[in-house]
ZAGU-233368 format. One record per residue (C-alpha): residue in one letter; residue number from 1; chain; y, x, z. Coordinates in steps of 0.1 Angstrom, whole numbers, plus 2048, in hexadecimal, padded with zeros to 3 digits. Each point is the difference from the previous one (the first is absolute). Example, Ala and Ser with C-alpha at 12.3 -4.5 7.8 and 13.67 -1.06 7.14 Angstrom:
+---------+-----+--------+-----+-----+-----+
: residuo : num : cadena :   Y :   X :   Z :
+---------+-----+--------+-----+-----+-----+
:       A :   1 :      A : 7D3 : 87B : 84E :
:       S :   2 :      A : 822 : 80E : 7F9 :
+---------+-----+--------+-----+-----+-----+
END
This chain:
+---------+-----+--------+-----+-----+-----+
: residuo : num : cadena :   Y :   X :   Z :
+---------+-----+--------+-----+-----+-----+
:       X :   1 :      A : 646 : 6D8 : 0B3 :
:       X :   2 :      A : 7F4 : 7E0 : 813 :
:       X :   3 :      A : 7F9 : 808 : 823 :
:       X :   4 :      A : 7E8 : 7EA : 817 :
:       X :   5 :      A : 812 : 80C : 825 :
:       X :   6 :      A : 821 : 7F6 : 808 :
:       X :   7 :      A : 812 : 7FE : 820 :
:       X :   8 :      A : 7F9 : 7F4 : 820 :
:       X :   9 :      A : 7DB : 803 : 7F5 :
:       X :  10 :      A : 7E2 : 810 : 814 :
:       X :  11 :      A : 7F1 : 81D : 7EE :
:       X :  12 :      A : 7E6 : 817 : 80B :
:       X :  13 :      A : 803 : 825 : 7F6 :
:       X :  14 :      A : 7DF : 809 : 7EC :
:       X :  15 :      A : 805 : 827 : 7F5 :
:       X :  16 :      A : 818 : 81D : 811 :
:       X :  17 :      A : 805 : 810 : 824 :
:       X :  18 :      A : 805 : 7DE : 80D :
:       X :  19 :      A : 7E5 : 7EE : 7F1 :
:       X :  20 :      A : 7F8 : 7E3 : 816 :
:       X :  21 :      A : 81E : 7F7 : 80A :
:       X :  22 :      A : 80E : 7E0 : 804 :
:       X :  23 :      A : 822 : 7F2 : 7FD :
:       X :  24 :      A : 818 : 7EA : 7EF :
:       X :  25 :      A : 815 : 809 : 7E2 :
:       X :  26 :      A : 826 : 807 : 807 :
:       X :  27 :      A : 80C : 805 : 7DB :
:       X :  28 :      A : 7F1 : 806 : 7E1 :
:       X :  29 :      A : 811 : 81B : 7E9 :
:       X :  30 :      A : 7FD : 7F4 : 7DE :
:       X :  31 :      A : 80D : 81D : 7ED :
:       X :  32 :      A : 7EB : 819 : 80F :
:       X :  33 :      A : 7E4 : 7EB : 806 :
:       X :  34 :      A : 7FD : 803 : 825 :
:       X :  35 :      A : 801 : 7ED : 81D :
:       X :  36 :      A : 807 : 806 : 827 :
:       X :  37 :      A : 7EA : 7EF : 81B :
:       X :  38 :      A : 808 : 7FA : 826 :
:       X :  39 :      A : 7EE : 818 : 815 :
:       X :  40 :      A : 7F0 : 81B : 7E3 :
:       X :  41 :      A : 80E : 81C : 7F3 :
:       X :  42 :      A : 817 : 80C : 81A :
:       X :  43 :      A : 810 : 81D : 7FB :
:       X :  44 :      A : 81E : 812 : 819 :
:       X :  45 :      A : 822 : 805 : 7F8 :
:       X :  46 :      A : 818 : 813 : 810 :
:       X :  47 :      A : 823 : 7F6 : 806 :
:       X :  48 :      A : 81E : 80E : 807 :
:       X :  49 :      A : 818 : 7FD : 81A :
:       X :  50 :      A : 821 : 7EA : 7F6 :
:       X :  51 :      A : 811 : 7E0 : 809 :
:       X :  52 :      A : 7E4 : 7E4 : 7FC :
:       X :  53 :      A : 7E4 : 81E : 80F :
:       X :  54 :      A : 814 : 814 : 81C :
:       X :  55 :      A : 7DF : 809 : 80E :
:       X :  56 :      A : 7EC : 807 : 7DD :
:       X :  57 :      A : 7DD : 800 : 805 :
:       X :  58 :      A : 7E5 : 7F7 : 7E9 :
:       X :  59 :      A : 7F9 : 7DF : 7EF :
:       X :  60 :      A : 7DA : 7F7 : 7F4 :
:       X :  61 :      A : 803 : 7ED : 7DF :
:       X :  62 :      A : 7E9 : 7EC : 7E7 :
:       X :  63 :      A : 7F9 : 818 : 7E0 :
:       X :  64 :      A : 7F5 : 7EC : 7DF :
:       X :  65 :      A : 7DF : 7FE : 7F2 :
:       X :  66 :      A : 7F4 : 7FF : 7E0 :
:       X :  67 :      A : 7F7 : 7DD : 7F9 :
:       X :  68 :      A : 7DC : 807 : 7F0 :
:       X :  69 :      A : 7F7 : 807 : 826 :
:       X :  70 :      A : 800 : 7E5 : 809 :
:       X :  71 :      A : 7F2 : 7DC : 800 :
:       X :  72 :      A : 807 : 7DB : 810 :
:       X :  73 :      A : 7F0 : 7FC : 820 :
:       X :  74 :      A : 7E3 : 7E4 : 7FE :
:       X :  75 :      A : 806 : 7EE : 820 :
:       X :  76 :      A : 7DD : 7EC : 809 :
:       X :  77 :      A : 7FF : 7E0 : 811 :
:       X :  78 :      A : 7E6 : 803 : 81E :
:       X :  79 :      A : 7F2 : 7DC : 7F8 :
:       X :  80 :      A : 7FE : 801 : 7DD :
:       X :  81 :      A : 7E9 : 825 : 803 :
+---------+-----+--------+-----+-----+-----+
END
């Protein structure tokens, strides 16, 4: 499967909860055909408490998308219209 988004590119989410969102892409996940954006799709996670966490807490982290989501963000040039 060819795909047209890669990383470090700036997608646009077109379809889902987030729809509208903006962000740039972290990682893409071949195998599964996802990818995870900055910013979209956070979801909380709950940590224990241990040595590297003595306090636990909970994190907010990027969830993956499904790549058909989304699209490359057309960035317009002001002068050009």
């Amino acid at each position: 499967m060819k795909y047209k988004i890669k990383k470090n590119d700036e997608v646009v989410v077109i379809s889902g909860s987030h729809r509208g969102s903006r962000g740039k892409i972290l990682e893409v996940l071949r195998d599964s055909c996802r990818v995870i954006i900055e910013g979209v799709g956070l979801k909380k996670r709950y940590i224990k408490k241990d040595q590297n966490h003595p306090e636990g807490g909970v994190v907010e982290q990027e969830s993956s998308i499904h790549y058909s989501n989304v699209m490359k963000a057309m960035i317009f040039d002001k002068k050009r219209g």
